[in-house]
N, C-alpha and C positions, 0 to 999 in steps of 0.2 A: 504494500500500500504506500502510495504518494500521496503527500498535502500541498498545497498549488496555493498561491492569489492568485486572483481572479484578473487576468490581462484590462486594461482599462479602455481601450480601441480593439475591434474588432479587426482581425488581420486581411488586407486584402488579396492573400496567397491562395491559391485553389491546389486541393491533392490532382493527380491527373487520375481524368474521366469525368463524369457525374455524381457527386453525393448530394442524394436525398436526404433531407432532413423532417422526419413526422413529427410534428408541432403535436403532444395530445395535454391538451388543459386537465386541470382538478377541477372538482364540483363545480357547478353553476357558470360556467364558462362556457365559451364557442369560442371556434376561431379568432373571430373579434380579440380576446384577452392577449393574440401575439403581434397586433399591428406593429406596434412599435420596435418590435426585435427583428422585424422581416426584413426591413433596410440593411443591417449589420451583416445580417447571414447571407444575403442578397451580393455587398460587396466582395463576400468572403469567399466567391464563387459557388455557392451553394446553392442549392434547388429547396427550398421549404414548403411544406404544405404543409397548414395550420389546419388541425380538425374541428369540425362541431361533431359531436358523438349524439348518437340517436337519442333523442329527447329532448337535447339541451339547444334544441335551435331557437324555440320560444315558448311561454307559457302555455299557449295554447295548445303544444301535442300532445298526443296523446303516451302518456309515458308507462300505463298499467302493462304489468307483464315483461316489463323489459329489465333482463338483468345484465351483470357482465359480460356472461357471453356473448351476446346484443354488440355491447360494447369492444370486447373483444375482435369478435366477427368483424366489423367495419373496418379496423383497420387493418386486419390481415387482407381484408380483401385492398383495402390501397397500399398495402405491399408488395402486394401478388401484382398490379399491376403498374408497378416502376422496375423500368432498368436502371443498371448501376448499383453501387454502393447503397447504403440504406441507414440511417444513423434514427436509433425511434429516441425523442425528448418524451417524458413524462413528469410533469408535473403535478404537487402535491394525490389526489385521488386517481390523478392516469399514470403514475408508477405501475400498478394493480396491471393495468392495462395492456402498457408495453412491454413488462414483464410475462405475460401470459404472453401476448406475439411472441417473442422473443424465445418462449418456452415452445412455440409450434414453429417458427421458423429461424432455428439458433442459423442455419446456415446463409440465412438473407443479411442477417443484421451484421452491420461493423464494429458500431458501437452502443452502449444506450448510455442514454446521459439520465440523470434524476435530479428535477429541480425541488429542493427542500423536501425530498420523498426518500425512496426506497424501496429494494424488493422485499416483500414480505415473505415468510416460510409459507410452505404447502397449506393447506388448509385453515388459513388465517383472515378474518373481513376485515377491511375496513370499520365498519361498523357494526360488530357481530351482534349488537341489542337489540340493530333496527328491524322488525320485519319485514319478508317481501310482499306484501301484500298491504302494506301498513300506507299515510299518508306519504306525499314526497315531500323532501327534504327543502325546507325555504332557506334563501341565506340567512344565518342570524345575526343578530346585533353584532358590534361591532364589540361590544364586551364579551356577549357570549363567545366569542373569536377567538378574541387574546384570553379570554380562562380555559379555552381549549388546548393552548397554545399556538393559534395562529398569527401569530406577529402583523399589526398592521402599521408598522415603522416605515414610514417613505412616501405613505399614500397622502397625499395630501387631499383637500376638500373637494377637488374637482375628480381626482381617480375615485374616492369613496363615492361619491354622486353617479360616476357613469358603472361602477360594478354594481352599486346597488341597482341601479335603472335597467342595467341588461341584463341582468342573474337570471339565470333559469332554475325554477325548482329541482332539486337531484333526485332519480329516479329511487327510493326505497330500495324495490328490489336488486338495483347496482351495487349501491350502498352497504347491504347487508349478504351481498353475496361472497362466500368464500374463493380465493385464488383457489384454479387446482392447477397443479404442476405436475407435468412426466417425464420431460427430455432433460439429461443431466447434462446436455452438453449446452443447457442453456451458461450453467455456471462457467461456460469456456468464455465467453461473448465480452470482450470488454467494456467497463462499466466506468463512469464518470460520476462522482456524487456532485452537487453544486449544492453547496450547505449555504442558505443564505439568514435562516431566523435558528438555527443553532450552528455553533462553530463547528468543524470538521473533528478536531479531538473530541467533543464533549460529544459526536454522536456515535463515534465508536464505542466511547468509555458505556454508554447508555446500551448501546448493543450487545458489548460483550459482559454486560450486568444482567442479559436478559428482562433489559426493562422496555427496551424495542426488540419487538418479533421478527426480524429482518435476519434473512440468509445471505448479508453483507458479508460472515466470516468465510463463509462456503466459496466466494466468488473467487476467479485465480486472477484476475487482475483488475484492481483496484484503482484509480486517484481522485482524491477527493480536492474539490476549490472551494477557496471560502469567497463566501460573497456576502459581507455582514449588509443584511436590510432587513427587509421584514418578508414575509410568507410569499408576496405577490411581485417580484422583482422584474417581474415585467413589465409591470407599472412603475414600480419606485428605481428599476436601475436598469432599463431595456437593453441599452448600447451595451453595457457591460456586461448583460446576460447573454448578451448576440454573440459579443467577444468569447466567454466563458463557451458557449456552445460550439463557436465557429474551431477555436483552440481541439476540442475535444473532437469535431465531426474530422477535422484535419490531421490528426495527430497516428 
């Protein structure tokens, strides 16, 4: 395992060929939540595709019945249909996600990067209390956030204003569905952590306490950047997230 800072400009060097880069947001997000890091990745000679995952395009769809695998599914299939390199981003609740790809197509992927996330052990939810069948998940306050531990350092009045305004409820049954994992050669795939609302040391120590369920020790190559902001650095540190990303799709 390596510990990095976080490069502060995005590089504008490209690996030779095509890397893809899957954009997969956390809860209550669409594509939308990566406008601002698309420039960075963009000069970095990369190809990005920012996802909305089914549900999360707007309040109004319909989201009963859909679980991870939903989730899942989607973007194995915009896997399946890029050439080239493949780098899947997962941030905060699409860790779960790119992880599980990753787990069916260990041989597509290059690298996976995880914004303030991580892969969790086999059989592990996200939110194992919620039921699938239960209401879906509204964003909550801005307290109820940070006693979660969501850090909301960086966002200023205008980023709080446009995530609460475009939040999509999260689907329950996503939510409260368990990872499952079968291919060990996922643990081959090298892996990026981008630690931005806890430091890179304090999440290993927390890992190897068994106080996070993450198969972090399992992985054969590791390096984690710190990018001290708060949960959402997409909004509070874009350039630098582009940077951090671009460093890691490249490397």
């Amino acid at each position: 395992m390596s510990t990095q800072t976080a490069p502060q400009q995005p590089s504008c060097s490209s690996a030779p060929g095509t890397v893809h880069v899957v954009l997969v947001p956390g809860f209550w997000l669409g594509a939308w939540a990566w406008d601002d890091v698309l420039p960075g990745l963009r000069a970095a000679g990369l190809v990005p595709h920012p996802v909305t995952l089914p549900g999360l395009g707007s309040p109004a769809e319909d989201r009963s019945g859909l679980t991870l695998e939903d989730h899942v599914e989607a973007v194995t299939a915009l896997v399946d249909d890029l050439d080239g390199d493949v780098v899947l981003v997962g941030h905060s609740g699409g860790a779960v996600v790119v992880q599980s790809v990753v787990d069916r197509h260990p041989e597509r992927v290059r690298r996976v990067v995880y914004v303030d996330s991580g892969p969790l052990r086999d059989g592990v939810a996200l939110q194992p209390g919620v039921q699938s069948d239960g209401p879906d998940l509204p964003l909550p306050t801005w307290e109820e956030l940070e006693a979660e531990g969501n850090s909301i350092e960086g966002l200023g009045p205008e980023d709080r204003a446009t995530l609460r305004d475009r939040a999509v409820p999260h689907p329950s049954g996503v939510a409260g569905s368990p990872v499952l994992l079968g291919d060990p050669r996922r643990l081959q795939v090298p892996v990026t952590l981008i630690c931005t609302s806890i430091p890179a040391a304090l999440l290993h120590e927390l890992v190897a306490a068994g106080q996070i369920p993450a198969e972090l020790p399992d992985l054969h190559d590791v390096t984690s950047v710190d990018l001290p902001t708060g949960h959402w650095p997409m909004f509070s540190r874009p350039a630098d997230l582009a940077a951090a990303i671009a460093a890691a799709a490249t490397s």
